[in-house]
Residue frames as a rotation matrix with the C-alpha (Angstrom) as fourth column:
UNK 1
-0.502 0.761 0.411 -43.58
0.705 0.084 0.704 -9.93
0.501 0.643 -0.579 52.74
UNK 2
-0.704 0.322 0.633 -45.69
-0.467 -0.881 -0.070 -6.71
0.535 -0.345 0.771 53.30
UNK 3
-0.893 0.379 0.242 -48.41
0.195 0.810 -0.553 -7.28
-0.405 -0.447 -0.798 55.58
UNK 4
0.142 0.775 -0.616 -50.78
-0.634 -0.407 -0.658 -6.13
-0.760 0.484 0.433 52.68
UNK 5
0.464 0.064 -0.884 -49.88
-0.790 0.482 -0.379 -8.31
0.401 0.874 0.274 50.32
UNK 6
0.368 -0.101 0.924 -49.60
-0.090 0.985 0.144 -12.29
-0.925 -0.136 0.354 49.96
UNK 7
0.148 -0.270 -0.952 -47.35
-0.949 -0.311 -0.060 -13.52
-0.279 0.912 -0.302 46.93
UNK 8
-0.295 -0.395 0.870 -46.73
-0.322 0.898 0.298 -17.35
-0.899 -0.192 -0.393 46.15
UNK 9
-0.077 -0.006 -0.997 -46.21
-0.907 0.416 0.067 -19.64
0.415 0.909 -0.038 43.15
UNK 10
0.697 0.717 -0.028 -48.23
-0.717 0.697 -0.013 -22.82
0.010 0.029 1.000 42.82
UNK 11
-0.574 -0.814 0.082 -46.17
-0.664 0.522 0.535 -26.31
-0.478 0.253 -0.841 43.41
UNK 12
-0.631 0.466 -0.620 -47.41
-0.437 0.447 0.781 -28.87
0.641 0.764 -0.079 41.72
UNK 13
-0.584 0.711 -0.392 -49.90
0.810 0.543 -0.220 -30.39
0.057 -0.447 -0.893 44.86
UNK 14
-0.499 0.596 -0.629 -51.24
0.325 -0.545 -0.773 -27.34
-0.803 -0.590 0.079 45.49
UNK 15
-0.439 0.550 -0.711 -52.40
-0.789 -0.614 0.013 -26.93
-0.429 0.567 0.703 41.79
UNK 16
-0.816 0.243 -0.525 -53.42
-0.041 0.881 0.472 -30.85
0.577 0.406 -0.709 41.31
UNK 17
-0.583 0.161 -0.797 -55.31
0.716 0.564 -0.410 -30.84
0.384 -0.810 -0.444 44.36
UNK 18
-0.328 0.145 0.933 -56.38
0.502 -0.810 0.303 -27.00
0.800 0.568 0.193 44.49
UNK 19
0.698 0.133 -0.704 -55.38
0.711 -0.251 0.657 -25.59
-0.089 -0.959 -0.269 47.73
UNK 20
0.361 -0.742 0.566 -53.15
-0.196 -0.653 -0.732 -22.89
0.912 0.153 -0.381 48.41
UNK 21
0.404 0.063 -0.912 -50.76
0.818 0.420 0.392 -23.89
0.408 -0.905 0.118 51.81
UNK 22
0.882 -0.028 0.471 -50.13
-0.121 -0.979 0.167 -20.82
0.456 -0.204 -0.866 53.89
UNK 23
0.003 -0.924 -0.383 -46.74
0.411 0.350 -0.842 -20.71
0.912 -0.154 0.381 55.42
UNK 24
0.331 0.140 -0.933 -46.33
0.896 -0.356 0.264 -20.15
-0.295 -0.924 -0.244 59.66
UNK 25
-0.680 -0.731 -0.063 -44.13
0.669 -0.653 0.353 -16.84
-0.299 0.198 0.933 58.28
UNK 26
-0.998 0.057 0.035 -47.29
0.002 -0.502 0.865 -15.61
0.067 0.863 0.500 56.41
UNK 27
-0.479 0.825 -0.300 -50.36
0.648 0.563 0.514 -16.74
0.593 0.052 -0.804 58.49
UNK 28
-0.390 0.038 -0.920 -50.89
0.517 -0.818 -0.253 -13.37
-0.762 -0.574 0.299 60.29
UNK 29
-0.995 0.090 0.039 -52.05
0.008 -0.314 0.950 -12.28
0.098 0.945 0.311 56.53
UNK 30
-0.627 0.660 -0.415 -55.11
0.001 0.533 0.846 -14.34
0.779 0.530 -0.335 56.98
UNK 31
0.111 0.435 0.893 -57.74
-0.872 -0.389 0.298 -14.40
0.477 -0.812 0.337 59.10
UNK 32
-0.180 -0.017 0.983 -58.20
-0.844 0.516 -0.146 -17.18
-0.505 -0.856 -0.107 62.03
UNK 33
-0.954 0.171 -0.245 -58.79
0.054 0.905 0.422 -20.78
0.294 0.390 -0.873 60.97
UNK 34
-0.536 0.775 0.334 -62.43
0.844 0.507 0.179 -21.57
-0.030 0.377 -0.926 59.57
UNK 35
-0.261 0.346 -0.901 -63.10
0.218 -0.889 -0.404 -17.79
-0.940 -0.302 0.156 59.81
UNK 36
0.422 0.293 0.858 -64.88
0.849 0.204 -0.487 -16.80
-0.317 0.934 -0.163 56.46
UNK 37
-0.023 -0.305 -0.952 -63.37
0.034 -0.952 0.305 -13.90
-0.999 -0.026 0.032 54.33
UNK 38
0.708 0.701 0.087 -64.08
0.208 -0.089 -0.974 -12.36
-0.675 0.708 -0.209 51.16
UNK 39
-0.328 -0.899 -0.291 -61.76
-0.095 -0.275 0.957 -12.61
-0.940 0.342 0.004 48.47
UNK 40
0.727 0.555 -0.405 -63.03
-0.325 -0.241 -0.914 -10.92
-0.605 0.796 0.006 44.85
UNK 41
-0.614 -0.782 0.102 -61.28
-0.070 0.183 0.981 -12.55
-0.786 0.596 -0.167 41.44
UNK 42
-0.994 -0.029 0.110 -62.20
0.113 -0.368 0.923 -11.54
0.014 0.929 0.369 38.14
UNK 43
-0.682 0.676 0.279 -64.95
-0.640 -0.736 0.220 -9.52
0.354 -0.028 0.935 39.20
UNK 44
0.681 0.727 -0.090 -66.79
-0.260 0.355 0.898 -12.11
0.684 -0.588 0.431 41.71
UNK 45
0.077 0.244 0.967 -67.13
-0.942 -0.299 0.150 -12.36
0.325 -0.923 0.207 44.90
UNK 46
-0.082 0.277 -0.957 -65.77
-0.073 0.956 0.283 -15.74
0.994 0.093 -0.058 47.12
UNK 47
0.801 0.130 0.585 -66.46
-0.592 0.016 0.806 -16.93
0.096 -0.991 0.090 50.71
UNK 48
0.440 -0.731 -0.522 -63.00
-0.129 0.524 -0.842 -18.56
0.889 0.438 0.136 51.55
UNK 49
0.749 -0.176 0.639 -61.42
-0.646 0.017 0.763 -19.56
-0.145 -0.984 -0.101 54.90
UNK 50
-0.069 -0.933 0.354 -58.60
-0.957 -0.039 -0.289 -21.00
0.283 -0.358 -0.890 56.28
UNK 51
0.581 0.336 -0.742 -58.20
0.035 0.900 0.435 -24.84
0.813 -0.279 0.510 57.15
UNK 52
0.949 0.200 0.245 -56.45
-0.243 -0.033 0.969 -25.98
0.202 -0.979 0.017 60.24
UNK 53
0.303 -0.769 0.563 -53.75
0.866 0.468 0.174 -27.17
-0.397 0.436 0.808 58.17
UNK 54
0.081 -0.454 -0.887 -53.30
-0.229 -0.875 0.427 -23.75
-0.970 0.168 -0.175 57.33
UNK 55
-0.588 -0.253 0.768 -54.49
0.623 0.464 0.630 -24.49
-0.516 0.849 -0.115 53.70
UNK 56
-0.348 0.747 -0.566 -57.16
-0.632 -0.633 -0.447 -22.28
-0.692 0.203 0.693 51.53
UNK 57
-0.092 0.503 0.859 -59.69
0.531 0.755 -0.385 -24.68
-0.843 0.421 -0.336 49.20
UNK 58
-0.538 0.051 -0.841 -59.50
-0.122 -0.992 0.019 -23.37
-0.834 0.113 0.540 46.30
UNK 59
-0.786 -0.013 0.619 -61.42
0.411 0.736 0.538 -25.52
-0.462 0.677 -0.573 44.18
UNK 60
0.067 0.964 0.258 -64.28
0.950 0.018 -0.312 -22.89
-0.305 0.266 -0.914 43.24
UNK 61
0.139 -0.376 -0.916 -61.98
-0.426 -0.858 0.288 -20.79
-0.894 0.351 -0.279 41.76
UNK 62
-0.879 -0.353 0.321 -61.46
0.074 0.565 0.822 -23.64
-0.471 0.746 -0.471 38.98
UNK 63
-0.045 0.977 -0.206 -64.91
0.687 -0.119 -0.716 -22.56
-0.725 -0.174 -0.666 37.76
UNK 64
0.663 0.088 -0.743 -63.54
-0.276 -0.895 -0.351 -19.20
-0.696 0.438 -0.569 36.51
UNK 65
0.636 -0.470 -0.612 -60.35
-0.683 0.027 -0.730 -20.56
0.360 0.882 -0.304 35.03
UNK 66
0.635 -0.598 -0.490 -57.23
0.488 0.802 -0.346 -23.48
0.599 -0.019 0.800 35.48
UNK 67
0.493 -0.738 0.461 -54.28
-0.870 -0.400 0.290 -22.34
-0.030 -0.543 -0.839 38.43
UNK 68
0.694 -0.537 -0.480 -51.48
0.188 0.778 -0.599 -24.62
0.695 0.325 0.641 36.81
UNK 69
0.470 -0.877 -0.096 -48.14
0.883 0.467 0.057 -25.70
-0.005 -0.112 0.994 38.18
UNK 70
-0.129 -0.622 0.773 -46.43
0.979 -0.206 -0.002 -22.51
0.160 0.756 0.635 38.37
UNK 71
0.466 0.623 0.628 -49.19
0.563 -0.757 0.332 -20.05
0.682 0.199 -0.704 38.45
UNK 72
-0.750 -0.464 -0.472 -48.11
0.597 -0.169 -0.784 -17.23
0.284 -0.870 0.403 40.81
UNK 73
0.256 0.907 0.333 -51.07
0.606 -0.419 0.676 -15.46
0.753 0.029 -0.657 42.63
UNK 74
-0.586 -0.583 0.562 -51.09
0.342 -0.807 -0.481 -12.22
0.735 -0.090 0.672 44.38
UNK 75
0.417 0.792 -0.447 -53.47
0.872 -0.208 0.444 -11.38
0.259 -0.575 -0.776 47.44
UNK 76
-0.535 -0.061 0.843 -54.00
0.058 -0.998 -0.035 -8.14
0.843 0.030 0.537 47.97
UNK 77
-0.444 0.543 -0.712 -55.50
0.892 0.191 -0.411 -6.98
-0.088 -0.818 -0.569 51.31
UNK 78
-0.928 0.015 0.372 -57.97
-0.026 -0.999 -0.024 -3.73
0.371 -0.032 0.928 51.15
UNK 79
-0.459 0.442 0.771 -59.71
-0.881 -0.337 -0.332 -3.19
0.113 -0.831 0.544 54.32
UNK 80
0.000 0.705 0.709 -62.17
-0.738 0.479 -0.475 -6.35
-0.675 -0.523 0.520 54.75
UNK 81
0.944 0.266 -0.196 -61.76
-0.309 0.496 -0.811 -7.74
-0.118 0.826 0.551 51.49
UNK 82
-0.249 -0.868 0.429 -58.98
0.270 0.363 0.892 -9.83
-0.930 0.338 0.143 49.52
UNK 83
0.757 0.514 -0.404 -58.45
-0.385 -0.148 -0.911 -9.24
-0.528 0.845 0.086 46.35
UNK 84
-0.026 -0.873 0.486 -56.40
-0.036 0.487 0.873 -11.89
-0.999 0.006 -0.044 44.20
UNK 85
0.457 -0.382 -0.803 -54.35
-0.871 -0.374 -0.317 -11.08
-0.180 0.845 -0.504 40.89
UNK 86
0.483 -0.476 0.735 -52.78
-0.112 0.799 0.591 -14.31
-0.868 -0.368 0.333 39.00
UNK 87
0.271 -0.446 -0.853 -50.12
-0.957 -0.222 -0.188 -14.46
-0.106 0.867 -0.487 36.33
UNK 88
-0.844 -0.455 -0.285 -50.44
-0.535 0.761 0.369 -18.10
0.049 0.463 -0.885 34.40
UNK 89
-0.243 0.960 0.138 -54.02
-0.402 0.029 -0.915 -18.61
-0.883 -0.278 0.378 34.98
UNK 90
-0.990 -0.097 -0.103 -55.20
-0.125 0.257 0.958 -20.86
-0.067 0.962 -0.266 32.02
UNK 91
-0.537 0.842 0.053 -59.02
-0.844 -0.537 -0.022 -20.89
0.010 -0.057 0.998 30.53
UNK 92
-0.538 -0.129 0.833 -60.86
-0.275 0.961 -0.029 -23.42
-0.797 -0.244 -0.552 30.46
């Protein structure tokens, strides 16, 4: 995995429960545990952070739309920001 970009498909806890778990392989992406960091989807702005469990909450993205079973999502890094792309995203 580039170290711009984050790529992963939802299992089914992480889209019942709405977390995203970071793998050790992939936690150099992110920033430090409980460190805030901006990450923009459909045009807003969230405050998001790491758990200690290496997890992301993602439960105020369910707001904008549904991140089923499946969903794969796409984190972009550009400069300070995230920015995250998701194919299977359902409306609500």
């Amino acid at each position: 995995m580039s170290e711009t970009k984050f790529v992963k498909t939802l299992n089914r806890p992480e889209a019942k429960y709405r977390y995203w778990h970071i793998k050790k392989e992939d936690r150099d992406f992110f920033p430090e545990a409980h460190e805030i960091f901006k990450l923009k989807f459909e045009d807003k702005e969230y405050e998001m952070k790491v758990n200690h469990k290496d997890d992301i909450m993602t439960g105020q993205l369910y707001n904008v739309c549904k991140f089923p079973e499946g969903t794969t999502i796409n984190v972009e890094k550009k400069r300070t920001k995230y920015v995250l792309t998701a194919k299977g995203t359902q409306s609500w």
